[in-house]
C-alpha positions as CSV (number, residue, x, y, z in Angstrom):
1,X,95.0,133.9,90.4
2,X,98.1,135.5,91.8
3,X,102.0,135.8,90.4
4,X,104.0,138.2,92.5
5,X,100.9,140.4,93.6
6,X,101.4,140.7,97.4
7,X,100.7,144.2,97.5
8,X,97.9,143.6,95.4
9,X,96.1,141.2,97.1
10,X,96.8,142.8,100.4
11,X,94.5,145.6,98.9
12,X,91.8,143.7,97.2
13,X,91.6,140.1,99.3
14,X,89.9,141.4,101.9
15,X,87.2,142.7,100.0
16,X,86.6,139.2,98.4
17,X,86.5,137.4,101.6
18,X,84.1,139.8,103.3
19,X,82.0,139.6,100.5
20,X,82.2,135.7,100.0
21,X,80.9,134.2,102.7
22,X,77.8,131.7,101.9
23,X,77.6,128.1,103.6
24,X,78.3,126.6,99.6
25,X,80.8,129.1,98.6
26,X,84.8,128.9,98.7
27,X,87.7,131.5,98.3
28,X,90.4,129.4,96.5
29,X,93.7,131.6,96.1
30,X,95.7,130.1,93.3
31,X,99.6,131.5,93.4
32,X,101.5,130.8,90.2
33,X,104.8,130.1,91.8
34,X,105.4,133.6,93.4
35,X,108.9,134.2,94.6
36,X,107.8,137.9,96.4
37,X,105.7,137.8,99.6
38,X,102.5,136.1,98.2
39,X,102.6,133.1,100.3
40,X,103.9,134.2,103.6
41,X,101.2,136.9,103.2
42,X,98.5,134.1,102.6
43,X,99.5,131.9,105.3
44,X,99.4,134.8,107.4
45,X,95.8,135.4,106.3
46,X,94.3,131.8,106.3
47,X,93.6,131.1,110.3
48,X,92.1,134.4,110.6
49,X,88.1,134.5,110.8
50,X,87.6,136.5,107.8
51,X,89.6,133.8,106.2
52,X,87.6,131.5,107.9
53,X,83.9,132.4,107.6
54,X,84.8,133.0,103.9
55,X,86.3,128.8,103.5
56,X,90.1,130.0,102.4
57,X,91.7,127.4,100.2
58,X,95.3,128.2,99.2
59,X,96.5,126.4,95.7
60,X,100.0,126.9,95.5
61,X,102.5,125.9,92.4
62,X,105.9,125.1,92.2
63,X,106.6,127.4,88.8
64,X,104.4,130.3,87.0
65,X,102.3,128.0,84.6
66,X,100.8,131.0,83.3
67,X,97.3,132.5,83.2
68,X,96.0,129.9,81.2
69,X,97.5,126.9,82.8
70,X,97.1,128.0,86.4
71,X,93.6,128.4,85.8
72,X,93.6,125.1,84.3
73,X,95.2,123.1,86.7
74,X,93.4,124.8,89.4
75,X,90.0,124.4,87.9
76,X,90.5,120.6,87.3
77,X,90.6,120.0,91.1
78,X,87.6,122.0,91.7
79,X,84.0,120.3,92.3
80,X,82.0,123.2,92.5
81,X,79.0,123.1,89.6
82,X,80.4,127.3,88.7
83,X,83.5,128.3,89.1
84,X,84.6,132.3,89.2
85,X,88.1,133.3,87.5
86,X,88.7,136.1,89.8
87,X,91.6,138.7,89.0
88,X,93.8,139.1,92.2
89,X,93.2,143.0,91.8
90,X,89.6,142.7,91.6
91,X,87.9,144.8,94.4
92,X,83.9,142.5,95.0
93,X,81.2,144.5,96.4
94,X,78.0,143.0,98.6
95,X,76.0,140.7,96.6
96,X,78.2,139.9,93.7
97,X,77.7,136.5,93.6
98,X,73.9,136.2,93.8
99,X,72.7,138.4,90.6
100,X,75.0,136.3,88.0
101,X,74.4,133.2,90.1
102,X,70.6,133.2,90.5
103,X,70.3,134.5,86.5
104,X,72.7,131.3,85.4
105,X,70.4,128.4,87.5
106,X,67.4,130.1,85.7
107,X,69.2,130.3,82.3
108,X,70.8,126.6,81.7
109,X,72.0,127.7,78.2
110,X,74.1,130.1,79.5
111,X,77.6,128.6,79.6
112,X,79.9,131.7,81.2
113,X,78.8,135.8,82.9
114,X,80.4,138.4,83.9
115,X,79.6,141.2,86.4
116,X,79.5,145.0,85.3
117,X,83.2,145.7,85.4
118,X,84.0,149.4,86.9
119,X,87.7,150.9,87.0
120,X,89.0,150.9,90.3
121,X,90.9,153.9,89.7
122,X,88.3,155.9,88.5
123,X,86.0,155.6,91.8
124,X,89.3,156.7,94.0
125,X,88.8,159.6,92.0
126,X,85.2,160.0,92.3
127,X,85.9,159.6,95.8
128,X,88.3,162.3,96.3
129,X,86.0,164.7,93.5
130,X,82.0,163.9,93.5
131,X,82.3,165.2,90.2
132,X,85.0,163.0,88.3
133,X,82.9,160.1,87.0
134,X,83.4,156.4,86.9
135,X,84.4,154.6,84.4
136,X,84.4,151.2,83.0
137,X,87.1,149.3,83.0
138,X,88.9,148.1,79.7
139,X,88.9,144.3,80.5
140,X,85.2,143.8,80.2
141,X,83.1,147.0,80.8
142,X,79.8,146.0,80.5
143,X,80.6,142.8,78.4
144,X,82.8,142.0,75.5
145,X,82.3,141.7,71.4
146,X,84.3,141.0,68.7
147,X,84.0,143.2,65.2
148,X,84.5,141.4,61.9
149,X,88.1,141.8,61.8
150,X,88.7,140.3,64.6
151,X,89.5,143.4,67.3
152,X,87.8,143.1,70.8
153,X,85.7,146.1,72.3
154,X,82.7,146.3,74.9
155,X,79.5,147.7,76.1
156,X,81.4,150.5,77.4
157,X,85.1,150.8,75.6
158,X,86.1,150.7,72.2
159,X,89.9,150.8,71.8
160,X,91.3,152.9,74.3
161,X,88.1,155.0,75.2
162,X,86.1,154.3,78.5
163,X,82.5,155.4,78.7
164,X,81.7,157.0,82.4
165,X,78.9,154.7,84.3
166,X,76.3,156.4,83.6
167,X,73.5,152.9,83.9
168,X,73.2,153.3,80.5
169,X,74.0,149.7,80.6
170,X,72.6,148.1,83.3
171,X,70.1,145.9,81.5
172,X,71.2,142.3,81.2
173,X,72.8,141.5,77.7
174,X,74.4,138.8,75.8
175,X,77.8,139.0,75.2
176,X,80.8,137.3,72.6
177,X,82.8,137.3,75.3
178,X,83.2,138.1,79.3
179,X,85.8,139.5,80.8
180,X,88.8,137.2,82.4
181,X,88.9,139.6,85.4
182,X,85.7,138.1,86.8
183,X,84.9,135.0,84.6
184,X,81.8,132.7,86.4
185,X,82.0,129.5,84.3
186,X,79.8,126.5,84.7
187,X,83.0,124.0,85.9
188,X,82.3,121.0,84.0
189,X,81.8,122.9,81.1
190,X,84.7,124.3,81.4
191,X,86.8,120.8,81.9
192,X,84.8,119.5,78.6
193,X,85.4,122.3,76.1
194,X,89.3,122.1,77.6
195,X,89.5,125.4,79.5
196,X,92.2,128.1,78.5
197,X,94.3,127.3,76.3
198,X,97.8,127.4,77.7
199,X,99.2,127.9,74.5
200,X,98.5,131.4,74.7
201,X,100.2,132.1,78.2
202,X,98.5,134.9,78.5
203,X,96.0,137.5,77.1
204,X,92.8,137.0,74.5
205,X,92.7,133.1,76.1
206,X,89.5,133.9,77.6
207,X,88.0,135.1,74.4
208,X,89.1,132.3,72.7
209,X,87.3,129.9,75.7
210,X,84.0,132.1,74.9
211,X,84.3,131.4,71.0
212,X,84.6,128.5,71.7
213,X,81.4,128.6,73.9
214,X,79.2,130.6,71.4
215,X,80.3,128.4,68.1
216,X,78.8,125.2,69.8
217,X,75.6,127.1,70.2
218,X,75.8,128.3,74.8
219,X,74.2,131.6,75.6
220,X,77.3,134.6,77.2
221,X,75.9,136.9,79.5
222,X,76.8,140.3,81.2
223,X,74.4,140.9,84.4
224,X,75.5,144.5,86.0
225,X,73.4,143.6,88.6
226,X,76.4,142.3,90.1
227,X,79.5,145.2,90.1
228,X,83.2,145.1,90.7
229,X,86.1,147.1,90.1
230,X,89.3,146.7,88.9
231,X,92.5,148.0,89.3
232,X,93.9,146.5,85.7
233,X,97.5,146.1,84.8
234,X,98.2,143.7,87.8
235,X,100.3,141.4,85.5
236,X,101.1,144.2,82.8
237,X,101.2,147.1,82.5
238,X,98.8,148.3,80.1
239,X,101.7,150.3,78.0
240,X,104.1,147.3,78.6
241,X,105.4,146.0,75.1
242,X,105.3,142.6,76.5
243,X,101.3,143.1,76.6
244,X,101.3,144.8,73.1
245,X,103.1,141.7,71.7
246,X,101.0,139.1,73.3
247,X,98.1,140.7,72.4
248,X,98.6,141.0,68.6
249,X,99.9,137.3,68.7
250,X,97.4,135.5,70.3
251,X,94.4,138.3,68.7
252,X,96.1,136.3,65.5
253,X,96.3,132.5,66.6
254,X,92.5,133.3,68.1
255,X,91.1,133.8,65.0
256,X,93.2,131.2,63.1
257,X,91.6,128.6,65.7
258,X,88.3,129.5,65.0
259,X,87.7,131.2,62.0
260,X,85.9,129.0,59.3
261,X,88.0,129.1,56.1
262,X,86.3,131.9,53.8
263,X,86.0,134.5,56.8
264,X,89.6,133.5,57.8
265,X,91.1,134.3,54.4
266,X,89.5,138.0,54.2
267,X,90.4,138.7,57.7
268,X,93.8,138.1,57.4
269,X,94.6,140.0,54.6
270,X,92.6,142.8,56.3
271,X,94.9,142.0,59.6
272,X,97.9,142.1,57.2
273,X,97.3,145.9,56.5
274,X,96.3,147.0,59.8
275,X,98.8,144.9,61.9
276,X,101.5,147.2,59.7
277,X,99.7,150.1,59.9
278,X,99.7,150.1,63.7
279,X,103.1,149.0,63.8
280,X,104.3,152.5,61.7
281,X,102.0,154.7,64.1
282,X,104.0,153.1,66.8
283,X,107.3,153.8,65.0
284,X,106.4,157.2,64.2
285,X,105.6,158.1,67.8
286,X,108.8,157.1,69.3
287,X,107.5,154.0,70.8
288,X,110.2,151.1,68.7
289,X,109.9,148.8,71.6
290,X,106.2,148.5,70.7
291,X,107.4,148.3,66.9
292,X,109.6,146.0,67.6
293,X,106.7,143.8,69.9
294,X,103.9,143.9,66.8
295,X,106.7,143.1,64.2
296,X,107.5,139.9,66.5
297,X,104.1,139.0,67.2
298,X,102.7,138.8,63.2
299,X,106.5,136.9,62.9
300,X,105.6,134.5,65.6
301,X,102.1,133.9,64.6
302,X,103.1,132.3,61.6
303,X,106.0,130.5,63.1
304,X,103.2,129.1,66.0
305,X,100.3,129.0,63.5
306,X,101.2,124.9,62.9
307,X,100.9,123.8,66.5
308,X,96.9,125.5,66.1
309,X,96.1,123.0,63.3
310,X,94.7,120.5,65.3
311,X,93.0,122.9,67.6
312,X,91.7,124.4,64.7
313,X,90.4,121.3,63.3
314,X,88.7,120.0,66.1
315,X,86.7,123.8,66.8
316,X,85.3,123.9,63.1
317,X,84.2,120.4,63.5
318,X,82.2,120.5,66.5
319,X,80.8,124.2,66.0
320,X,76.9,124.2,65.5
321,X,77.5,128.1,65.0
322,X,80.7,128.5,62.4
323,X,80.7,131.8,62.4
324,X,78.4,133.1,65.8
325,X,75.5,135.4,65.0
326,X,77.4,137.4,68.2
327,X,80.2,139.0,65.9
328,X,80.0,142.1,65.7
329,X,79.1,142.9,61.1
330,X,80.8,146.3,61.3
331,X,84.9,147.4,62.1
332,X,85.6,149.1,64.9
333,X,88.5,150.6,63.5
334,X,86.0,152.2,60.9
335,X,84.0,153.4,63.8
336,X,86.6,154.7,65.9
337,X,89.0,156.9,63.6
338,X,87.1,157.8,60.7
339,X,83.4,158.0,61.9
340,X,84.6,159.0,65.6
341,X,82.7,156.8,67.3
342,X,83.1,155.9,70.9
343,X,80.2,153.6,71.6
């Protein structure tokens, strides 16, 4: 998926179509109505044999539909039996493919995998100084959990903290949720559970596709086997207040979708607190743009929260798993500030 990210993909394509190139495989670049350089550079790319050998397919759209919706649209035209939700600042490394692949034919439970997910900063570093580690990546690390309140964190980061790569993960693991940087979903799966929800535009929509997944009883997996690195912040900025506000907004509608009715109730008022809490620490540390974005986001999460009823509705009903034996029983927020935990 690509919006605006020439430069980006001028840096990271070519890894994925040297590395892509099996007689069933495809590279399918989806541009969400780009108005920089993304399509003259594809078109300059597609007739070329690494383009070739690799089966280039370029989707592009009129207008940005969004993460979600791109994907979606996309996805719906695809025949493939998996499909891989690929970042367009996602560097691939020989082999990706066949670890998660190989794993999901000989595991038909599992629904949706991710590879290890390395920062791509972090190895130019290592690169430049053998002795600067690297480091997972926020989006995904080693794969992704939620704690009982409702805040993401992974084998490998909890809140802002990245462990080095040491293989202290590298056995295969099950996961809540797998990261939307390198996302390998069985396609008609995907079609039948109704994909990303659009609603969201962006951020947490791929953890809310893997609830979804885990409450009607499919297996999530993280197989570092497979390794890739990304660059992160190819959309946003990781200290853009657009991304603070869209992530404490849809963080909120997530759990509102699928949160059975006692668990909901407790969270919130936990949320409630916390939301405020963070909101004050970002006050008092001269950042009111990111006031500003968490004050909006709890405002507009109960302004959206009606349009999530039936979505909400239909979840509880068909979930086998209510409340997914994969949530994490403790709070990270506990763990993190008062017991200083990092892992």
């Amino acid at each position: 998926m690509n919006w605006n990210g020439a430069d980006v993909m001028r840096q990271f394509l070519p890894s994925v179509l040297a590395h892509t190139t099996q007689p069933e495989t495809e590279v399918v670049v989806v541009d969400n109505g780009s108005t920089d350089a993304s399509i003259d550079y594809l078109h300059s790319m597609e007739h070329t044999p690494e383009a070739r050998a690799a089966h280039l397919r370029i989707i592009a759209f009129p207008d940005n539909y969004g993460f979600a919706s791109g994907y979606n649209r996309a996805i719906a035209a695809m025949d493939s039996e998996i499909v891989v939700l690929l970042n367009s600042d996602v560097m691939v490394t020989d082999g990706w493919l066949t670890p998660i692949l190989t794993y999901m034919q000989q595991h038909p439970n599992v629904a949706a995998a991710q590879p290890k997910v390395l920062a791509y900063k972090s190895l130019l570093a290592h690169q430049q100084d053998a002795t600067q580690p690297v480091t997972f990546e926020h989006a995904g690390a080693a794969g992704g959990y939620i704690d009982a309140l409702g805040y993401p964190f992974c084998r490998g980061r909890m809140m802002s903290y990245v462990a080095p790569d040491n293989g202290q993960y590298d056995a295969i693991a099950p996961a809540f949720w797998v990261s939307g940087a390198a996302f390998f979903i069985r396609t008609k799966l995907y079609n039948e559970i109704g994909g990303l929800d659009d609603k969201f535009f962006a951020h947490m929509e791929e953890i809310d596709l893997c609830w979804r997944l885990n409450s009607r009883g499919y297996d999530l997996v993280c197989v570092p086997q497979s390794i890739v690195y990304h660059l992160g912040g190819g959309a946003l900025a990781y200290d853009n207040p657009r991304k603070t506000y869209l992530n404490f907004r849809n963080n909120l509608l997530m759990l509102y979708k699928n949160l059975p009715q006692p668990q909901l109730r407790r969270v919130m008022i936990s949320r409630f607190v916390l939301d405020y809490i963070a909101a004050f620490q970002a006050l008092v540390t001269f950042k009111p743009k990111h006031f500003t974005a968490i004050i909006r986001a709890r405002i507009d999460y109960l302004r959206m929260r009606r349009n999530f009823a039936q979505s909400r509705q239909t979840n509880l009903h068909l979930a086998t798993h209510p409340y997914p034996d994969t949530i994490a029983r403790r709070s990270i927020i506990f763990d993190y500030y008062l017991r200083h935990l990092c892992e």
